[in-house]
N, C-alpha and C positions, 0 to 999 in steps of 0.2 A: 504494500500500500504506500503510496505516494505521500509524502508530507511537506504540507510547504511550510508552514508557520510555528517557530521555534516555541515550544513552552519551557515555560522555567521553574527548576526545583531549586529556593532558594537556601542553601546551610545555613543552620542558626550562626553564624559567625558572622555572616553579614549584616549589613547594618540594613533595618526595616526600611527605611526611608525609601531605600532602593528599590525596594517591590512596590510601593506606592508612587513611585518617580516610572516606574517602566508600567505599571499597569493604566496610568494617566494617559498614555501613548498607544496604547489598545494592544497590550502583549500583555499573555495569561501566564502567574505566576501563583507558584503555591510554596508557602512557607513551612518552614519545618514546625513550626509551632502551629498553624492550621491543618496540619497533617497528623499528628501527636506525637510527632518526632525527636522532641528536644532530648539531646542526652545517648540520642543513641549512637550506637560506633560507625564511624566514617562508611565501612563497608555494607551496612543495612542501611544507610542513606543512599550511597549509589544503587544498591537493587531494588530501593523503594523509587527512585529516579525511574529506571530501568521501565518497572513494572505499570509507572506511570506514562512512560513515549516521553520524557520529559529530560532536559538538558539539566545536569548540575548545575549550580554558581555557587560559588566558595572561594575565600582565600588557603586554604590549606593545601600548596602543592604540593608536597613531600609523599601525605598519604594518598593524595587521590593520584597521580604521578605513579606510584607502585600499587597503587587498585586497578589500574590503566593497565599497569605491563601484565597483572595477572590475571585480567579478563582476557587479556590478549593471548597467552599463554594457553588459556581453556579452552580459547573457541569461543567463548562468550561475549555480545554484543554488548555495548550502551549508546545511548541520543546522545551523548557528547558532556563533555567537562567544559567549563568556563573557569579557569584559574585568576580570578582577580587581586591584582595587587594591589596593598592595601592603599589609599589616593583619598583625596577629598572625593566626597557623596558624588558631587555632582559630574567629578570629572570619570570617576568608572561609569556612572550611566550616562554620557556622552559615549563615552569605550563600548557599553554592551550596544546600545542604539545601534553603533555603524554595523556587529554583526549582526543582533535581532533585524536591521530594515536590507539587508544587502547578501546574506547565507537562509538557506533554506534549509528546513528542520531534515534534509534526506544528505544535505552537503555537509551536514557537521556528525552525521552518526560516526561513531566509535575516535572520534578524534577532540585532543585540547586545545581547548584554544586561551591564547595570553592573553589578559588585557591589562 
């Protein structure tokens, strides 16, 4: 099935403001605390991701970087990583903007992307 429109699962590490700054803009984002996620380990965030068609965002590269090489490792897919460095609010969501309006949710599957 064909996807054009990137959704977003967003880690509690990030700052809220950012899902109310991207969702202003008509992109669907679901938070780990609207999800009943808070607290759970990196690796049950990416398969809750997964199971959702939904792209990660998070600052934490290090684990999602080695959750990456060992999905890869499995054979197992995901909608993609979005590793955000940590920036003022507004200049990461300028950053997700140019992918959310410019990559298609089928061009970012199993791939990170920097911001």
């Amino acid at each position: 099935m064909s996807r054009l429109f990137i959704e977003l699962y967003r880690d509690e590490d990030v700052d809220v403001r950012i899902s109310d700054l991207i969702r202003s803009r008509g992109f669907r984002v679901t938070t780990t605390q609207e999800a009943g996620r808070i607290g759970e380990p990196d690796h049950e965030q990416l398969a809750y991701a997964v199971s959702q068609g939904s792209v990660l965002l998070t600052h934490n590269r290090v684990h999602f970087e080695d959750l990456t090489r060992e999905y890869f490792a499995a054979g197992k897919k995901h909608h993609g990583i979005i590793i955000a460095v940590r920036r003022p609010t507004h200049e990461i969501v300028h950053r997700l903007l140019l992918i959310l309006n410019h990559i298609t949710a089928d061009e970012i599957e199993n791939q990170i992307r920097y911001i």
